[in-house]
Kinemage of the C-alpha trace (Angstrom):
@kinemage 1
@onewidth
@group {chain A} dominant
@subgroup {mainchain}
@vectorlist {calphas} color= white
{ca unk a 1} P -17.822 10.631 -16.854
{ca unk a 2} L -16.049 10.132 -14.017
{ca unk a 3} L -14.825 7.220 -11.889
{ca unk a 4} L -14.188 6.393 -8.239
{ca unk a 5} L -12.025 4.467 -6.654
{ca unk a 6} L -11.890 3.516 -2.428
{ca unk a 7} L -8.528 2.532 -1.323
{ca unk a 8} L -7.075 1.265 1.743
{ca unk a 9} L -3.882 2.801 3.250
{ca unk a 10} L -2.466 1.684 6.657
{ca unk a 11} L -0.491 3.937 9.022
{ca unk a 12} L -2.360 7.582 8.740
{ca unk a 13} L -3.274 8.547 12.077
{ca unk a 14} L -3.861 12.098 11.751
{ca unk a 15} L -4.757 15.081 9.903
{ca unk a 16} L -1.191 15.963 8.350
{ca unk a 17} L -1.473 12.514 7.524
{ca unk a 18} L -4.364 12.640 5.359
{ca unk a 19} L -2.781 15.713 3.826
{ca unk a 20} L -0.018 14.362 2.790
{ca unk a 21} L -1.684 11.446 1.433
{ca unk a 22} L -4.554 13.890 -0.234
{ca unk a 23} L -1.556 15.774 -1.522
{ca unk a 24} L 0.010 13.249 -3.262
{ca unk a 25} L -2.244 11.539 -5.249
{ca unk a 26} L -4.171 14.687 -6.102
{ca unk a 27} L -1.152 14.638 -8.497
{ca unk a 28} L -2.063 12.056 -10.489
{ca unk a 29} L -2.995 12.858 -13.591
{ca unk a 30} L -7.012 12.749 -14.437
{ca unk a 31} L -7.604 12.879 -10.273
{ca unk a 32} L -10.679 15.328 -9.402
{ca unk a 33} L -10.845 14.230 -5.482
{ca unk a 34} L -9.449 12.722 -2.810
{ca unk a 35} L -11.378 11.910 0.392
{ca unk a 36} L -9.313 10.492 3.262
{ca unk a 37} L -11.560 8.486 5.940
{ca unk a 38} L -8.936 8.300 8.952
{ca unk a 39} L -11.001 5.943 11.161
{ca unk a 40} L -11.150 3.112 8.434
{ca unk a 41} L -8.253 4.323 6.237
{ca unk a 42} L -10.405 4.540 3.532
{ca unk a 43} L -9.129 6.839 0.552
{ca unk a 44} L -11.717 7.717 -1.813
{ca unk a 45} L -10.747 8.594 -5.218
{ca unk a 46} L -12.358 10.682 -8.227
{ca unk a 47} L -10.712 10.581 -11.268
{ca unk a 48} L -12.015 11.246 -14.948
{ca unk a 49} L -10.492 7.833 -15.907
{ca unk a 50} L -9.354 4.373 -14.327
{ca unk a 51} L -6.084 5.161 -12.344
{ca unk a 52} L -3.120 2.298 -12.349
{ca unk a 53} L -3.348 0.813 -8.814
{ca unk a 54} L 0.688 1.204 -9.313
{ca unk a 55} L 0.651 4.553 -9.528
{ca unk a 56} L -1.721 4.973 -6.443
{ca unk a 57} L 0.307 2.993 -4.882
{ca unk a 58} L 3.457 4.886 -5.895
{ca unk a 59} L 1.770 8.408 -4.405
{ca unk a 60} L 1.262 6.840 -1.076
{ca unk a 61} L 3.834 5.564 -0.933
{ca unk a 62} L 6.179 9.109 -1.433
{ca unk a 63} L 3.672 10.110 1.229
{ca unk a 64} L 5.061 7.835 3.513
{ca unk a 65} L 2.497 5.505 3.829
{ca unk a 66} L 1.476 2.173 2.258
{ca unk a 67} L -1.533 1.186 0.394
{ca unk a 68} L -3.065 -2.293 1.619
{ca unk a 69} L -3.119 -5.102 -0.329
{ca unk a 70} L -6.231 -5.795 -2.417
């Protein structure tokens, strides 16, 4: 079974942008897909369990961007 997650990160404005995002939290442990919407900043997350908002938080942030508060 597998869960998804839609979070909101602030500053992408391009494609490397997305990537890097994408990149990073692909890393997380248990994450299946990420799907980066760059016109609402949307990041759409499949995972096969719950992640820890502080570690998704944590991965955009090494990507140099910054989730938005809940």
């Amino acid at each position: 079974m597998s869960n998804t997650a839609t979070y909101k990160v602030t500053g992408m404005t391009c494609g490397h942008c997305a990537s890097a995002v994408t990149s990073e939290v692909s890393k997380l442990d248990g994450v299946s897909d990420v799907q980066v919407d760059l016109g609402s900043g949307d990041v759409t997350v499949t995972s096969s369990a719950p992640l820890d908002a502080d570690k998704v938080r944590a991965a955009v942030d090494e990507a140099g961007y910054e989730l938005a508060a809940a």
